[in-house]
C-alpha positions as CSV (number, residue, x, y, z in Angstrom):
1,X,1.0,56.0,2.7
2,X,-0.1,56.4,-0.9
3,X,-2.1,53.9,-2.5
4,X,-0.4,52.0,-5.4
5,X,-2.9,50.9,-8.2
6,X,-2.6,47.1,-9.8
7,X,-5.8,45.0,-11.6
8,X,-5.5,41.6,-11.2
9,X,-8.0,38.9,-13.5
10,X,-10.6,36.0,-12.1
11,X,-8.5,32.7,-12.1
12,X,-10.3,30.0,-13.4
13,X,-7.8,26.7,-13.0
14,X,-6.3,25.1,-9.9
15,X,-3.7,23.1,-9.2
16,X,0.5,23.2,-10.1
17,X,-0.5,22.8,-14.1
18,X,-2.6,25.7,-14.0
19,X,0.0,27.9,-11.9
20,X,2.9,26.9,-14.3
21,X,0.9,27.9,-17.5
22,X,0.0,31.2,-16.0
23,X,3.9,31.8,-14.8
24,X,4.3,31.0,-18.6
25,X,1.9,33.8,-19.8
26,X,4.0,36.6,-17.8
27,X,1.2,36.0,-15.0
28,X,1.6,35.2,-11.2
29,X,-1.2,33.1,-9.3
30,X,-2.8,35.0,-6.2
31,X,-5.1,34.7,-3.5
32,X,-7.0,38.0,-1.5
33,X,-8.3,37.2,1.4
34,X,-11.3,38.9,3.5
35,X,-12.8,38.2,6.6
36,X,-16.0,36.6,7.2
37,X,-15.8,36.3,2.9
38,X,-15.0,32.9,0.7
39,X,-11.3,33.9,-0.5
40,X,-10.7,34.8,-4.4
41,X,-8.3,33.1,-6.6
42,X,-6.9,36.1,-9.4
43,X,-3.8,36.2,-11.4
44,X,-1.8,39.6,-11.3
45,X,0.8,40.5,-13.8
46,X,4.1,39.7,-13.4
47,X,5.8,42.6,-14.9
48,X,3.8,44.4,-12.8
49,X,4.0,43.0,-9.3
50,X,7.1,43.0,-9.3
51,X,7.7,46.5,-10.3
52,X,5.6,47.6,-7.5
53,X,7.8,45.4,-4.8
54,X,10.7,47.1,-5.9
55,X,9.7,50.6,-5.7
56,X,7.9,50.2,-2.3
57,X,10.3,47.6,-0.4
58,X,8.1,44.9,-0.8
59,X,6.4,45.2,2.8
60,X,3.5,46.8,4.1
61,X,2.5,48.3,0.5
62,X,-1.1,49.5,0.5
63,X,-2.4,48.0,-2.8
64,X,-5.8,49.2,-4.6
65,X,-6.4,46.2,-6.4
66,X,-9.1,46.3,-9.3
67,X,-10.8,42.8,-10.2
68,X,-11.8,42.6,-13.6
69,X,-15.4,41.3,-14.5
70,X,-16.0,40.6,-10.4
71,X,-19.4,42.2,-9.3
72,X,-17.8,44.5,-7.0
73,X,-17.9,48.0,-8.4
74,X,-15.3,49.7,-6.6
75,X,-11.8,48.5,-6.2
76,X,-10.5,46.2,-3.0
77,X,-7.8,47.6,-0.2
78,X,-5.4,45.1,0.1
79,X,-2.2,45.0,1.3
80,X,0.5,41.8,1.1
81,X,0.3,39.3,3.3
82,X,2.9,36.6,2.2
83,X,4.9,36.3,-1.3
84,X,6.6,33.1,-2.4
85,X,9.7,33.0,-4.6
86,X,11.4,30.5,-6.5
87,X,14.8,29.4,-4.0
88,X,17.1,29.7,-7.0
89,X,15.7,32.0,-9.5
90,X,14.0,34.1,-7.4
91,X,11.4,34.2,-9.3
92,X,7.5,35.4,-8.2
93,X,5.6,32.3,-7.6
94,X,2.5,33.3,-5.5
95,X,1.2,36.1,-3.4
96,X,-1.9,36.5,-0.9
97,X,-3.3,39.7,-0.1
98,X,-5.3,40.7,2.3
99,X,-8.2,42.8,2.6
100,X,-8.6,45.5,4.7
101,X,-10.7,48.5,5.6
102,X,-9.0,51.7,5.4
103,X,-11.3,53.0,8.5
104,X,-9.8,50.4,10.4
105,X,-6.1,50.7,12.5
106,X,-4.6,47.3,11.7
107,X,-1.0,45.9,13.3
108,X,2.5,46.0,11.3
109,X,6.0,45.1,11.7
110,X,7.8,48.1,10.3
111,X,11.8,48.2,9.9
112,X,13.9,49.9,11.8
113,X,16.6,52.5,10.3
114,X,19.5,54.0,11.6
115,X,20.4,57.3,10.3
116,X,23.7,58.6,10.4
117,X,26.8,57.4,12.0
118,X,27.2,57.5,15.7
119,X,30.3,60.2,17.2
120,X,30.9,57.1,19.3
121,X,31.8,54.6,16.0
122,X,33.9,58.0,14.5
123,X,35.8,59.4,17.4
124,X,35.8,56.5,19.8
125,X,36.5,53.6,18.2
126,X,32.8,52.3,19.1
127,X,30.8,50.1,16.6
128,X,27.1,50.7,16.7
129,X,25.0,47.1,17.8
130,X,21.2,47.2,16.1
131,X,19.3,45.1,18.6
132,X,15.8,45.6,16.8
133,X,15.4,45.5,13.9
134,X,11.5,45.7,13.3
135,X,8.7,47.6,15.3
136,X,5.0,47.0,16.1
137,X,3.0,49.5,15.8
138,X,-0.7,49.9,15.0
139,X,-2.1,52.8,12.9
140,X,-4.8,53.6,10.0
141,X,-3.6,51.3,7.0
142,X,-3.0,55.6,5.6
143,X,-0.4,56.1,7.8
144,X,2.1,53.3,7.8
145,X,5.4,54.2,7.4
146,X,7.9,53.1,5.1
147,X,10.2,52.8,7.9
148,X,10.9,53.9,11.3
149,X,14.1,56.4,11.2
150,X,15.7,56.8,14.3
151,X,18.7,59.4,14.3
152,X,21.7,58.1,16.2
153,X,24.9,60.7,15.2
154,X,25.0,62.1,18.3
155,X,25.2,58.8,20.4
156,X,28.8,58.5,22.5
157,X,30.5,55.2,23.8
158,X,28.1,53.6,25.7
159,X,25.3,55.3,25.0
160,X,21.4,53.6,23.9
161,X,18.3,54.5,22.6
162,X,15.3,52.8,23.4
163,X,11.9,51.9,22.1
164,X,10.7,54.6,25.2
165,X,13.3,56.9,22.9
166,X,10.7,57.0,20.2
167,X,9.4,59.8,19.5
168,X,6.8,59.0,16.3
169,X,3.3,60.9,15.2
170,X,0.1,60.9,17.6
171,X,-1.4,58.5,14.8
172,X,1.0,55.7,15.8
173,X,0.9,53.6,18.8
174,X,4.2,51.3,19.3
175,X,3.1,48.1,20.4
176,X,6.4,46.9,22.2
177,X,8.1,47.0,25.2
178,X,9.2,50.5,26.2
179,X,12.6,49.0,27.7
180,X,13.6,47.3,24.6
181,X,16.8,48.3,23.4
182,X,17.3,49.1,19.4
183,X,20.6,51.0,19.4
184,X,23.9,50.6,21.4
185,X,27.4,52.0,20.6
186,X,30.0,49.4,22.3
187,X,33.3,49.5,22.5
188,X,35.1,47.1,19.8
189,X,37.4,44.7,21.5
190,X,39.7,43.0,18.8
191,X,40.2,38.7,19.7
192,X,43.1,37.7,20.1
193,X,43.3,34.2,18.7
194,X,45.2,31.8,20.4
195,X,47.7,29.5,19.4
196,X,46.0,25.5,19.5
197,X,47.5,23.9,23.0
198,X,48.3,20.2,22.3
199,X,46.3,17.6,24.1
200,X,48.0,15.3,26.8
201,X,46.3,12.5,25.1
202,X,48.5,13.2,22.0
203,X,51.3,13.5,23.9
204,X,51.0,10.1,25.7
205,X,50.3,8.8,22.3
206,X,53.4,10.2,20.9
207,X,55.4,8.5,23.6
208,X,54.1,5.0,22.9
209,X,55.1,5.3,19.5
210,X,59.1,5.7,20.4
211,X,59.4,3.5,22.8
212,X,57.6,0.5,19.9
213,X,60.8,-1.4,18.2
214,X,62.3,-0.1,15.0
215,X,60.7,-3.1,13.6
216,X,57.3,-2.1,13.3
217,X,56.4,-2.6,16.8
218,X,54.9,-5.5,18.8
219,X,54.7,-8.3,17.5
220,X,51.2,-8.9,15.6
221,X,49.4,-11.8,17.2
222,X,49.8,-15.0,16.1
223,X,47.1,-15.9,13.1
224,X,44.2,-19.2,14.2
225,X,45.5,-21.7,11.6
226,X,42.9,-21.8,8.4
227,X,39.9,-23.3,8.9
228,X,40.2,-27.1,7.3
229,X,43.9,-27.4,7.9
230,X,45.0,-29.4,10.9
231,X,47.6,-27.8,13.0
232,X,50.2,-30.2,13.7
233,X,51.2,-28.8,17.4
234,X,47.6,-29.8,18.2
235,X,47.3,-33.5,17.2
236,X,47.1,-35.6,20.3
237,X,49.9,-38.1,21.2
238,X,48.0,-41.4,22.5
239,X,50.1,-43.9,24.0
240,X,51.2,-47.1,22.2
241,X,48.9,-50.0,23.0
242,X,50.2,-52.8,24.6
């Protein structure tokens, strides 16, 4: 994997203000990391930064990132670590990088790519399940791959590939279970959806309802009489006195 070249500047300011008056300025707020090192706060270009996500995919890009007016003399290996983006606009809001050493294998997530369409999805009436869709692997920062290519035109109805399928170069070790499925070509079984069955409690319910009097029904219960008022059924009788 080719280096791609991008200077970032010292940031100076903290905080939310700081970040909103560089997003202002066409700038984006980052942070490289390095082990065993106090991490550095820069601000890249936005213009930039996102050019070079969208030419490279946006994963596993291998950066050489030039700090202007920092002491170090030669420019930083990095590659991206996490990128934030505005939920509606979409917008660049941070990134972190991380340093690495490009002597040093380091572990990646790479995507998984289908190439071609299966004879079993054409001929059989198949449709083609991706199980997988990232890989481990561990390799020279150099040798990354933009993507793990795995042809699958010749697969028939009911036929797999596997991570033990892999066959990738000597400079690549797959970190993953050898038994793990990433293709499958199934055969497509159409539902059938069923008409709704009526509940029994409906029906009972139903039931009640015509056998209740044209009337409206029962009978509401009789009301309490209003508080205050004296119900005349309920006044006592007391005999006459004698």
């Amino acid at each position: 994997m080719d280096q791609i070249h991008l200077k970032a500047t010292i940031r100076e300011g903290k905080g939310k203000e700081a970040a909103k008056k560089l997003r202002r300025a066409g700038q984006v707020p980052a942070v490289v990391y390095h082990r065993g090192e106090k991490p550095v706060s820069v601000a890249v270009v936005d213009k930039e930064i996102s050019k070079i996500l969208h030419a490279a995919g946006g994963e596993n890009i291998l950066i050489s990132l030039t700090i202007e007016k920092e002491k170090k003399t030669r420019p930083r290996a990095v590659i991206i670590k996490e990128i934030q983006h505005d939920p509606v606009k979409r917008d660049i809001l941070h990134v972190d990088f991380n340093e690495i050493s490009l002597t040093e294998k380091i572990t990646v997530e790479v995507e998984v790519v289908a190439q071609g369409e299966p004879v079993g999805v054409k001929q059989e009436g198949g449709i083609l399940e991706h199980s997988l869709r990232e890989l481990k692997i561990q390799c020279l920062p150099t040798d990354i791959p933009k993507s793990i290519d795995v042809e699958v035109s010749a697969l028939k109805l009911n036929d797999s590939v596997h991570v033990r399928d892999l066959k990738l170069s000597e400079k690549i070790k797959i970190l993953n279970d050898p038994d793990t499925l990433l293709f499958q070509v199934k055969f497509h079984e159409e539902k059938v959806e069923e008409a709704p069955v009526e509940s029994p409690e409906l029906e009972v319910i139903r039931e009640k309802k015509e056998e209740e009097t044209p009337g409206g029904g029962e009978k509401a219960a009789e009301k309490p009489a209003a508080a205050g008022k004296e119900d005349p059924k309920a006044k006592e009788i007391k005999p006459d006195k004698k």
